[in-house]
C-alpha positions in Angstrom: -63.6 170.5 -76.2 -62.6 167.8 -73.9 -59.7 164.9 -74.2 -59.7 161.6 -72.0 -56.6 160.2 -72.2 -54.9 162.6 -74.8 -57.7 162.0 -77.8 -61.2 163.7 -78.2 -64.1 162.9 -76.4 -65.7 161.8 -79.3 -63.0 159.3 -80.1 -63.5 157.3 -76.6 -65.8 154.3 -78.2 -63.2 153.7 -80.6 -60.3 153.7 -77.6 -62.3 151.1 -76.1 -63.0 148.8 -78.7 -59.6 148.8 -79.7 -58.2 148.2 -76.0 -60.8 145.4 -75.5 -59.4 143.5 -79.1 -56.0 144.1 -77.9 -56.5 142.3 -74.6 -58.7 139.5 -76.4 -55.8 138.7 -78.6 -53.7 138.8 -75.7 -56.0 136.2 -73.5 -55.8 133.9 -77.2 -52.3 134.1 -77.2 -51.7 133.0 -73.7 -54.5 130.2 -73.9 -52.2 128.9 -76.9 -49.3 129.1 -75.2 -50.8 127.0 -71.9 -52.1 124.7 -74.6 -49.0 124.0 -76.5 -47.0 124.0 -73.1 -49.4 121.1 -71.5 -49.3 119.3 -75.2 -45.3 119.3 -75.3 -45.5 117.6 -71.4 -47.9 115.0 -72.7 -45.7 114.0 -75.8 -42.8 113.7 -72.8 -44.7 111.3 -70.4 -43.5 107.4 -70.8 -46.6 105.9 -72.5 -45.1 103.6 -74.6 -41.6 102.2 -72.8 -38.9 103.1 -70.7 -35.8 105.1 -72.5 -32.5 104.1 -72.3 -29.4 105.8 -72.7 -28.0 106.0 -76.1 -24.7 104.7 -74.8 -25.7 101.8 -72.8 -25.1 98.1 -73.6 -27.3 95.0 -73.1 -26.1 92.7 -70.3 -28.3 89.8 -71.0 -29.1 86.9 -68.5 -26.8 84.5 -71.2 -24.2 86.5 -71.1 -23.9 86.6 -67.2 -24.8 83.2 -66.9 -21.9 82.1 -69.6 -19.6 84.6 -67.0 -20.9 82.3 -63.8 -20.4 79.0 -65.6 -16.4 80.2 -66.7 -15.2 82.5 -63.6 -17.3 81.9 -60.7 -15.2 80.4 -57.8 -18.2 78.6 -56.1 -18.5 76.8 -59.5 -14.8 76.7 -59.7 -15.0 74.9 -55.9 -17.9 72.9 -56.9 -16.3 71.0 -59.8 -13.3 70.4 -56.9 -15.7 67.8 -55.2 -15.1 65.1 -58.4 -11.3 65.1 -57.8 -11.7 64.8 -54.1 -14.0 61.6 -55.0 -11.2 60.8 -57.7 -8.9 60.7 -54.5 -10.7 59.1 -52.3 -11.2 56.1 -54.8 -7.9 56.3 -55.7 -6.9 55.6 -51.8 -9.0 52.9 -51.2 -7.6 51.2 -54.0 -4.7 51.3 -52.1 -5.6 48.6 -50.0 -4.9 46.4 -52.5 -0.9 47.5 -53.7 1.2 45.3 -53.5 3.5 45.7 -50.7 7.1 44.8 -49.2 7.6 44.0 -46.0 11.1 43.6 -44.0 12.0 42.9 -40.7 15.1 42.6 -38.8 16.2 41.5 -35.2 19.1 41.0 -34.1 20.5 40.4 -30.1 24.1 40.6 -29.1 25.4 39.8 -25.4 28.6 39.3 -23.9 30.1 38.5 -27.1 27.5 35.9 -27.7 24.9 35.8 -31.0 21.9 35.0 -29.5 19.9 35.2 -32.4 20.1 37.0 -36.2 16.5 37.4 -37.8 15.8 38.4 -41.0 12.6 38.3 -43.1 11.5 39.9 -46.5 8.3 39.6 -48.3 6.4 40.7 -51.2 2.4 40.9 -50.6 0.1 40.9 -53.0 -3.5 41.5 -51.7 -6.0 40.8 -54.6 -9.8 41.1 -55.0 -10.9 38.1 -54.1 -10.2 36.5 -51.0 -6.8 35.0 -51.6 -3.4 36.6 -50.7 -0.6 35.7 -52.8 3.1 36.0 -50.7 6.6 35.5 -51.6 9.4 35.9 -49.5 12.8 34.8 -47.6 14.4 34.7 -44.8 17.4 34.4 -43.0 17.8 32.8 -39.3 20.8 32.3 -36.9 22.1 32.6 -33.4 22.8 30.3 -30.1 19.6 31.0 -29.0 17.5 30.9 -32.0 13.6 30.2 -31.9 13.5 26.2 -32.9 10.5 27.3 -35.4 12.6 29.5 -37.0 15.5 27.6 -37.2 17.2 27.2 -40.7 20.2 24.5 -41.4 23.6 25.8 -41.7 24.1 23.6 -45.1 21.6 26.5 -47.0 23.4 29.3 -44.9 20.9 29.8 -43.0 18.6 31.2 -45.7 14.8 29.9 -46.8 12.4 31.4 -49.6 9.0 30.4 -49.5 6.0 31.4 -51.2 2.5 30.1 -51.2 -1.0 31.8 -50.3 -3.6 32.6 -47.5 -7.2 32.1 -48.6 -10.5 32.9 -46.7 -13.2 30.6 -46.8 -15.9 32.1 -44.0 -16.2 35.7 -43.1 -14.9 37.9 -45.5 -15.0 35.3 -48.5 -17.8 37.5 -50.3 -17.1 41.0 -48.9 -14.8 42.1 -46.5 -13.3 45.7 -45.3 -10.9 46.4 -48.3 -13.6 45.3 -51.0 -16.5 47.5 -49.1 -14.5 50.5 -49.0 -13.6 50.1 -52.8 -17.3 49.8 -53.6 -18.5 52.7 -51.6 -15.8 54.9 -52.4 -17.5 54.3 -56.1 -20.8 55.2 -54.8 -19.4 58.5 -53.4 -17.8 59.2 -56.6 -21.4 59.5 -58.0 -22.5 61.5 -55.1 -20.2 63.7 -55.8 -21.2 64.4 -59.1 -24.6 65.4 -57.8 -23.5 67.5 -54.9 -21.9 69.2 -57.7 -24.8 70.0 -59.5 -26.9 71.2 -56.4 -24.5 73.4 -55.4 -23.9 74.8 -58.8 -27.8 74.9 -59.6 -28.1 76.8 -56.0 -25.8 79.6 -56.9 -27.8 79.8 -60.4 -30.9 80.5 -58.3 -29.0 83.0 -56.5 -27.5 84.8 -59.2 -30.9 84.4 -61.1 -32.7 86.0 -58.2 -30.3 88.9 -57.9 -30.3 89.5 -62.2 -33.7 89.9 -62.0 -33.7 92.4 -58.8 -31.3 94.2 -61.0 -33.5 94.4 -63.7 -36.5 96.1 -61.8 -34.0 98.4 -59.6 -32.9 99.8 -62.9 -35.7 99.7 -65.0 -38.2 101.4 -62.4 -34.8 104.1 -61.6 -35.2 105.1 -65.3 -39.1 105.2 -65.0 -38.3 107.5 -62.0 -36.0 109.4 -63.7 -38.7 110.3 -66.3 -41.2 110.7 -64.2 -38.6 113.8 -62.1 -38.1 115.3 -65.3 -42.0 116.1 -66.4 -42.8 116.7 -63.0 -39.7 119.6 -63.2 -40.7 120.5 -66.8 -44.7 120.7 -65.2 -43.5 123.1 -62.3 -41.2 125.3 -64.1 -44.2 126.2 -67.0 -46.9 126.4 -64.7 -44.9 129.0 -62.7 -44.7 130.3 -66.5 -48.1 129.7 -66.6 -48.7 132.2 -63.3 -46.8 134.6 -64.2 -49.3 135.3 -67.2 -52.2 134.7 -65.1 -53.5 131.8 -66.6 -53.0 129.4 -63.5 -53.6 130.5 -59.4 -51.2 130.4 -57.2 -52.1 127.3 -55.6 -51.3 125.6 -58.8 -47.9 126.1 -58.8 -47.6 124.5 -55.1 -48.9 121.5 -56.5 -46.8 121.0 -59.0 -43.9 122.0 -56.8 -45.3 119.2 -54.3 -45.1 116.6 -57.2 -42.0 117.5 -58.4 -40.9 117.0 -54.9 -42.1 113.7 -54.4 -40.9 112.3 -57.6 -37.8 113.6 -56.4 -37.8 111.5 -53.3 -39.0 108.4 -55.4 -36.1 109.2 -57.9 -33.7 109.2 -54.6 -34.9 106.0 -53.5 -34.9 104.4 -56.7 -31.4 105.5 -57.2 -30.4 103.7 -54.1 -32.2 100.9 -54.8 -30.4 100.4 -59.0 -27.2 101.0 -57.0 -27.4 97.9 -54.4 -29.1 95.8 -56.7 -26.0 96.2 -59.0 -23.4 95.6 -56.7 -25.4 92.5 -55.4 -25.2 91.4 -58.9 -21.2 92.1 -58.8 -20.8 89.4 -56.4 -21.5 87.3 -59.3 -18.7 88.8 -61.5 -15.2 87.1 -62.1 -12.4 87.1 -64.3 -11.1 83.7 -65.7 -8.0 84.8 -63.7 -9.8 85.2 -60.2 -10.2 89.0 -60.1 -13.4 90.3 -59.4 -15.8 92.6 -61.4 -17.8 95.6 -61.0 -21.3 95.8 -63.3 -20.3 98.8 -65.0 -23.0 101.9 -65.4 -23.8 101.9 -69.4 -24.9 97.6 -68.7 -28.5 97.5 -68.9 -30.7 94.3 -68.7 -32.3 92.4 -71.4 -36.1 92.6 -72.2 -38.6 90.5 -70.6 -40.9 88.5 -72.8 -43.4 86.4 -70.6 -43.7 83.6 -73.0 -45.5 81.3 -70.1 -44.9 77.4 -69.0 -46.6 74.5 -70.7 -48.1 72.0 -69.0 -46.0 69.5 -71.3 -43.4 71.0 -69.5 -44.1 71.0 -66.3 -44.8 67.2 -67.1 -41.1 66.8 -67.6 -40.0 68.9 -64.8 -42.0 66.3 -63.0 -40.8 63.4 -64.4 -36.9 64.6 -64.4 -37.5 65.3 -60.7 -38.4 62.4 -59.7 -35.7 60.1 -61.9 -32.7 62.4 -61.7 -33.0 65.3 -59.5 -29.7 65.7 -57.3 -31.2 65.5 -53.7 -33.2 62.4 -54.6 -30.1 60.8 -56.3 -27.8 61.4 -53.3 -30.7 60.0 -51.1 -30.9 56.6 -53.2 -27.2 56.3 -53.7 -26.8 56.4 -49.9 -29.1 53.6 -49.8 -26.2 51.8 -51.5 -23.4 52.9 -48.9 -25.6 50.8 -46.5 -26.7 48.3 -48.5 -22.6 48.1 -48.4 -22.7 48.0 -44.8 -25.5 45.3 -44.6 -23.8 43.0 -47.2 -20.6 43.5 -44.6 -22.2 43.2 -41.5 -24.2 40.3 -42.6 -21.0 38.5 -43.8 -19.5 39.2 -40.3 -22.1 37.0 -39.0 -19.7 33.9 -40.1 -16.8 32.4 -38.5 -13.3 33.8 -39.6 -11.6 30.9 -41.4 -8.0 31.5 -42.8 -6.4 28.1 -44.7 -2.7 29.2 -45.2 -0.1 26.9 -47.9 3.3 27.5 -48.5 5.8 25.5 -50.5 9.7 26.2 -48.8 12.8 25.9 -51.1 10.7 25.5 -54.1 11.0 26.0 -57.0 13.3 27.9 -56.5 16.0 27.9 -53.1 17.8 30.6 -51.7 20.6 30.3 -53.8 18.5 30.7 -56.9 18.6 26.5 -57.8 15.9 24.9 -59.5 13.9 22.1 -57.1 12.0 19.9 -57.6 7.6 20.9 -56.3 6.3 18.5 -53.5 3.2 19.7 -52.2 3.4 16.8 -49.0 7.2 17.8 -48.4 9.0 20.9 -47.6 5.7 23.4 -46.9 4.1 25.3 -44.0 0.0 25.2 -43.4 -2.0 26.9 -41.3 -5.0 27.1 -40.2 -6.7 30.4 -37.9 -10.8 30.0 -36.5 -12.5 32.0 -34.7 -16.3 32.7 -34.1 -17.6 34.9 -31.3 -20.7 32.5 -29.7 -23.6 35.1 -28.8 -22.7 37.8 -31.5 -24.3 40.6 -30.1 -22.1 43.0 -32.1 -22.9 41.7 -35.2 -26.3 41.5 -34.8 -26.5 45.1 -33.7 -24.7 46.4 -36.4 -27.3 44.6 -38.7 -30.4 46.4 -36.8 -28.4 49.5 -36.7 -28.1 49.6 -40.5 -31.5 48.0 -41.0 -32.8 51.1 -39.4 -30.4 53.4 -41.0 -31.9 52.4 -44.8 -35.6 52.6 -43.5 -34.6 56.5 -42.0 -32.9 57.2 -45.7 -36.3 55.6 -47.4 -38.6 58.0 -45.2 -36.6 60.9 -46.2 -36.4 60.1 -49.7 -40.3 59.4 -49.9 -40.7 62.9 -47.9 -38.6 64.8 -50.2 -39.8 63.3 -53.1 -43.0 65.0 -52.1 -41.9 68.3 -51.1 -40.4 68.7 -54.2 -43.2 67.7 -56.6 -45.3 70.4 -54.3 -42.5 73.0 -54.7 -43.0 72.4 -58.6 -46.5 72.4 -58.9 -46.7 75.5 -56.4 -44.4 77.5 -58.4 -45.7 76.5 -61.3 -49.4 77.8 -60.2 -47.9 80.7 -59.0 -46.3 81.3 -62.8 -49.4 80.7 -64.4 -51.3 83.4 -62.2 -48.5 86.0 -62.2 -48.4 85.8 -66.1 -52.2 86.2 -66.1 -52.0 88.9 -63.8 -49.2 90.5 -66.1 -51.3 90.5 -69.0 -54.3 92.4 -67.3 -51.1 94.9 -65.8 -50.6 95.1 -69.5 -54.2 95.7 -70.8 -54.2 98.3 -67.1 -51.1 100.6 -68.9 -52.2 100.2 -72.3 -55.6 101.9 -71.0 -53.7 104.5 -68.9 -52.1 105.3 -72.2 -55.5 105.6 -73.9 -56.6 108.1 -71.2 -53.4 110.0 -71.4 -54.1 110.3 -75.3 -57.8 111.7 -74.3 -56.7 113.5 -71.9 -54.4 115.2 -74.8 -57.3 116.0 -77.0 -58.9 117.5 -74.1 -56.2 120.1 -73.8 -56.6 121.2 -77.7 -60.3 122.2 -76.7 -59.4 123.6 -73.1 -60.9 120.9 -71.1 -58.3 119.8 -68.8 -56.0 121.2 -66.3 -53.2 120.8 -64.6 -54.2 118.4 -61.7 -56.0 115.7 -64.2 -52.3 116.0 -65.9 -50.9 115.1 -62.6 -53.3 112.5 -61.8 -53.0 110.5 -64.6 -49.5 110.9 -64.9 -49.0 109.3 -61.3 -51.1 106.8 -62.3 -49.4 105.4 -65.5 -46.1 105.6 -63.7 -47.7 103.3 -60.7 -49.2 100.6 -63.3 -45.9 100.8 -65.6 -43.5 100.5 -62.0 -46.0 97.2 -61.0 -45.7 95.9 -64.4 -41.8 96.2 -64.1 -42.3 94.3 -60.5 -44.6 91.3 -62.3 -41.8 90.7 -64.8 -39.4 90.2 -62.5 -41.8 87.7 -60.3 -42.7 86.3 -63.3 -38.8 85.3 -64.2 -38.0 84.5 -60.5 -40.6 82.1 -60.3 -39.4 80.3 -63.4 -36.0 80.1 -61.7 -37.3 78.8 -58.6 -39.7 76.3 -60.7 -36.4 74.7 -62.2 -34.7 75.3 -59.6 -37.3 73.0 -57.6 -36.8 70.3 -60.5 -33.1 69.7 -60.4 -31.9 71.7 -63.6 -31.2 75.3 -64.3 -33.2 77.8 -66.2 -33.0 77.2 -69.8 -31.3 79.7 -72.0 -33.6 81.5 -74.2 
């Protein structure tokens, strides 16, 4: 009797059925195991969002722009430009203090007095043309000026007090008065230097918010997309080792794990910059400076879109009150300052001077009787230049000075609307372009679900997975980059029209 394999020869059709059942079940059990393997990947891939850490706090666009408003020192340097304005009002003003004046000369020689000068006054310039002055003064010596001589009898003392009025140039605007009235002007300028300046470093910080926002949104979508492609490489070398896979299949899905590795790197990089960009932003109400700290995430983007209602007021608001066109008109005043000034200098200089002497009151503090045709001084100063070439160019000058200003406001006026309406188009076509972005993931996520029912019945394999893994990633990461056009835009569009970006 013959044995194969230690049974009876008669017993081999029943070895062989039995070894063929056991390696069936052991082809099943594998094919369920490469199922369920490629099943749990798929319930792993980002179809719906972006994860975030469980720890990790919302740093919304408010929030930092409330931080901006309070700490920032540009804004703290920009509000500096009013009190300087305060200042410079405050000293032309000064023109028109009161002010005491005293001189004294006195000469001594060889034991002789040649003269003993003494003069005080109080001056007080006023707005209009008139210049009130009181004063006395005390002359004496051997050699004494005859027009400045004062009888012995009221000890040589003499209080006068009367007032210098203009009556040609300089009767309706003169130096003092034009200074005063354009210091005002720059007052107001001031104010709207202020507000560029602040609304330029809101673009800025806008700008770098939402850079931050993709850096580290599209680092986490990296960061997920690293971990499947691991997860894929480690079970298909799994997936070898059983012989369900070839060989070649695990060096693809090494090769994709490597280059999600690299795109993780450089995303990394990128989250890291962006945030310390967005620290430059970052101040204590004390002055200290501030580091965006790793568990701060972003807000959500919600493209709600731009009305044309509103880009009608953008318009309007531009054109009435936005800060570069204000500064332009109100310069138009500075010169229509100068004009009104040069103009008057076109005049002859005419200075009537009366003052009463000894009265009412004399040195000595007596009571006197008022004379106006006795005991006064009266003057009279004229002058006129005959060809007036200097005035007249300083009236051309100016002349062309305000029609420059007018050019330029005209010229920005229309750069600007453009800049509105051209950001404004380009908002309305990125937010249609971000909807069909949208409609582009929601149907990668459709495929990845197919593509998950396919598995249960054995129809796919590892390099669709792959395929349409890369693919949802790329239309989830573009997605992320039309968000943040989308909100850069809108800065830029308000930006263009004067104001910052409303708080929403």
């Amino acid at each position: 009797m013959t044995y194969r394999f230690g049974m009876k020869s008669g017993d081999s059709s029943t070895v062989s059925l039995q070894v063929f059942t056991r390696i069936k079940q052991n082809s099943q059990k594998r094919r369920r195991m490469k199922n369920n393997i490629l099943i749990y990947l798929l319930c792993l891939m980002p179809v719906a969002g972006v994860a975030q850490p469980e720890d990790s706090v919302i740093f919304s666009y408010t929030d930092f722009h409330q931080l901006i408003m309070e700490n920032h020192p540009i804004v703290k340097q920009a509000r500096l430009l009013s009190d300087q304005a305060v200042q410079e009002l405050r000293m032309a003003r000064g023109g028109f203090d009161p002010k005491i004046e005293v001189t004294w000369n006195k000469k001594s020689f060889k034991d002789t007095e040649y003269y003993n000068t003494f003069k005080g006054a109080l001056k007080i310039p006023v707005w209009f043309p008139v210049s009130p002055e009181i004063g006395i003064e005390q002359n004496s010596g051997e050699y004494l000026n005859p027009e400045k001589y004062i009888s012995e009898t009221a000890d040589y003392r003499q209080v006068y007090g009367g007032v210098s009025v203009t009556v040609g140039r300089g009767l309706f605007i003169d130096e003092r008065r034009a200074v005063v009235k354009q210091a005002l002007v720059f007052q107001e300028m001031a104010e709207y230097e202020q507000v560029k300046l602040i609304n330029k470093l809101l673009l800025t910080a806008s700008v770098d918010y939402w850079e931050w926002y993709y850096a580290y949104n599209n680092y986490r979508l990296a960061e997920q997309g690293i971990d499947i492609a691991s997860d894929i490489f480690d079970r298909t070398r799994m997936a070898f080792q059983y012989g369900e896979v070839a060989a070649i299949d695990t060096v693809q899905a090494f090769i994709t794990w490597q280059k999600r590795k690299i795109e993780f790197q450089q995303a990394d990089v990128e989250r890291m910059n962006a945030a310390l960009k967005l620290s430059n932003h970052l101040w204590t109400a004390s002055g200290m400076p501030l580091e965006l700290q790793d568990s701060a995430i972003p807000e959500v983007v919600m493209l709600t879109g731009t009305s044309e209602e509103e880009l009608t007021r953008l318009l309007d608001l531009a054109r009435t009150n936005h800060p570069e066109l204000r500064k332009l008109e109100l310069k138009n005043e500075v010169l229509q300052i100068d004009q009104r000034l040069a103009r008057e200098n076109l005049k002859p200089r005419l200075d009537v001077g009366y003052y009463l002497l000894d009265q009412p009151f004399n040195a000595d503090g007596d009571q006197t009787d008022v004379s106006l045709d006795n005991n006064y001084k009266v003057g009279l100063n004229f002058s006129f230049p005959l060809f007036l070439r200097k005035e007249r160019a300083k009236i051309n000058q100016v002349e062309l000075k305000i029609s420059d200003n007018n050019y330029e406001r005209d010229f920005r006026e229309r750069e600007l609307i453009n800049e509105i309406n051209s950001h404004y188009n380009q908002l309305v076509n990125t937010i249609q372009i971000a909807t069909n972005q949208q409609q582009m993931v929601a149907g990668y996520n459709a495929i990845v679900a197919a593509e998950r029912l396919n598995l249960q019945n054995g129809e796919s394999d590892l390099f669709k997975l792959n395929l349409q893994v890369d693919k949802l990633i790329e239309a989830r990461s573009k997605l992320l980059k039309l968000n943040t056009t989308y909100k850069k835009n809108e800065a830029y569009l308000y930006w263009s029209a004067g104001v910052p970006t409303p708080l929403k």
